[in-house]
C-alpha positions as CSV (number, residue, x, y, z in Angstrom):
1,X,90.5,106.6,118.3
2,X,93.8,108.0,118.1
3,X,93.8,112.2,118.6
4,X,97.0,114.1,117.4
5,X,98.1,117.2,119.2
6,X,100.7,119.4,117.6
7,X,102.3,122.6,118.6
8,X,105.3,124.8,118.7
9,X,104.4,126.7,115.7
10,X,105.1,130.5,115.7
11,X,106.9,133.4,114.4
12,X,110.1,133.4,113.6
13,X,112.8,135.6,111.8
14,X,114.9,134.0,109.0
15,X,117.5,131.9,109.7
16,X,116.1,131.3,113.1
17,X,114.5,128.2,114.5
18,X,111.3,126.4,115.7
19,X,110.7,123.3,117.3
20,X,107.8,121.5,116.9
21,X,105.6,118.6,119.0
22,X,102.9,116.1,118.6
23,X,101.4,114.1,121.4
24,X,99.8,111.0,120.5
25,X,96.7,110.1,123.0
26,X,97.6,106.4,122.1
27,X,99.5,104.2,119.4
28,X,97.2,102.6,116.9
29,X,97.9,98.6,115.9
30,X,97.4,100.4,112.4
31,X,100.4,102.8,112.7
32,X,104.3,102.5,112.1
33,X,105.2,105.9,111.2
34,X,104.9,109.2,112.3
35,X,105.2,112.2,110.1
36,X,104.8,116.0,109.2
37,X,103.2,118.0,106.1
38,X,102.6,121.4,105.4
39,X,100.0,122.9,103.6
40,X,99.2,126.3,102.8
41,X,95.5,127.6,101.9
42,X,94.5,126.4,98.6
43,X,97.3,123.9,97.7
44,X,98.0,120.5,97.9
45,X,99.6,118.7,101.7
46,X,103.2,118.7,101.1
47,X,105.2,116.5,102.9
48,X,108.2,117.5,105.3
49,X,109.5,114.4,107.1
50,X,108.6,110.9,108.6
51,X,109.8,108.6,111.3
52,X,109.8,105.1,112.0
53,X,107.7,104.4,115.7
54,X,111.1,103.1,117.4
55,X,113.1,105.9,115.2
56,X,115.5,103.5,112.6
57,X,114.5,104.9,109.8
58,X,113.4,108.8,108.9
59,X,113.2,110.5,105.6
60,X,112.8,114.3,105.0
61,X,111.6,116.5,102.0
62,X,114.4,117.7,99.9
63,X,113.5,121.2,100.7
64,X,114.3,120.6,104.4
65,X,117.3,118.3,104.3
66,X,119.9,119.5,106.1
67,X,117.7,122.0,108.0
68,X,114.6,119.9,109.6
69,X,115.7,117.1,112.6
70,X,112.7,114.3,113.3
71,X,112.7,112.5,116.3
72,X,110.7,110.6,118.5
73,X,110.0,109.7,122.1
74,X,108.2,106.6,122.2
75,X,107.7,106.4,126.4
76,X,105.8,109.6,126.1
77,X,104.3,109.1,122.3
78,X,105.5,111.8,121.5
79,X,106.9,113.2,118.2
80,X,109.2,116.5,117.6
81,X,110.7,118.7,114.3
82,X,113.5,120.6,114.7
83,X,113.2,123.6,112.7
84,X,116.7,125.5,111.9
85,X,118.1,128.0,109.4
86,X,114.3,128.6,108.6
87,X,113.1,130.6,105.4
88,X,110.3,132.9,104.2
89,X,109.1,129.6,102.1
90,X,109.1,127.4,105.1
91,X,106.1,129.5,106.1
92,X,103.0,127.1,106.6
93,X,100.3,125.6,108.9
94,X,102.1,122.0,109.9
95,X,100.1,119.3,110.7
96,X,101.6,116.0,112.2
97,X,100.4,112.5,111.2
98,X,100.3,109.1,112.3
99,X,100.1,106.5,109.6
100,X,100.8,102.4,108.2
101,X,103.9,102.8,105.8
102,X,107.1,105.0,105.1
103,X,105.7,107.3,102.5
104,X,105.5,110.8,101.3
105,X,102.0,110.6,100.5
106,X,98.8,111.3,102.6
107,X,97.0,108.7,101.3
108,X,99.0,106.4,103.4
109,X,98.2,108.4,107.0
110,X,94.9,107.7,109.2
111,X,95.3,110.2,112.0
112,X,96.3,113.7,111.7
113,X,96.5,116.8,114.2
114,X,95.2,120.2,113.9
115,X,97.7,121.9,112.6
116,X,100.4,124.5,114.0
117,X,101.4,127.4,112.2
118,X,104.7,128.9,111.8
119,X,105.4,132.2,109.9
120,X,108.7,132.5,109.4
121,X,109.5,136.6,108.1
122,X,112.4,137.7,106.2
């Protein structure tokens, strides 16, 4: 069973920045992607961004784009975010997720970590 560990989250003023990690205990035959959503209390998982295992191929949220960096470390399973130029609407609990395709939608990720929050104030 593949456990998620993200952290990183925090507080932050506007316009600053946040980086963000998940450890991976193991890679699954299962998995191809990596990726992060957001969520706050009582709404829907939105996504953020996703990566490819070996990194060729990332997609982001249009929200982030231009902001948000993705990458990944495959020798220590590892998976980061980048946070900069962050907003008051960026403020969420972000979870990281390991999953089978490139896709935007949860339904398509079997692993997920705990969740990190990051508060970002104006």
């Amino acid at each position: 069973q593949v456990q998620l560990v993200d952290s990183g989250g925090g507080l932050v003023q506007a316009g600053g920045s946040l980086s963000l990690s998940c450890v991976a205990s193991s890679r699954s035959w299962r998995t191809t992607v990596m990726g992060w959503f957001r969520q706050v209390p009582g709404k829907e998982r939105e996504f953020v961004a996703q990566t490819t295992w070996n990194g060729d191929h990332s997609n982001y949220a249009n929200a982030v784009k231009g902001r948000f960096n993705i990458s990944i470390d495959n020798a220590k399973n590892t998976m980061y975010l980048k946070m900069s130029n962050l907003k008051p609407d960026d403020t969420d609990l972000y979870y990281c997720a390991e999953g089978r395709t490139l896709s935007s939608e949860e339904r398509h990720y079997y692993y997920w970590g705990q969740g990190t929050q990051v508060t970002v104030t104006v």
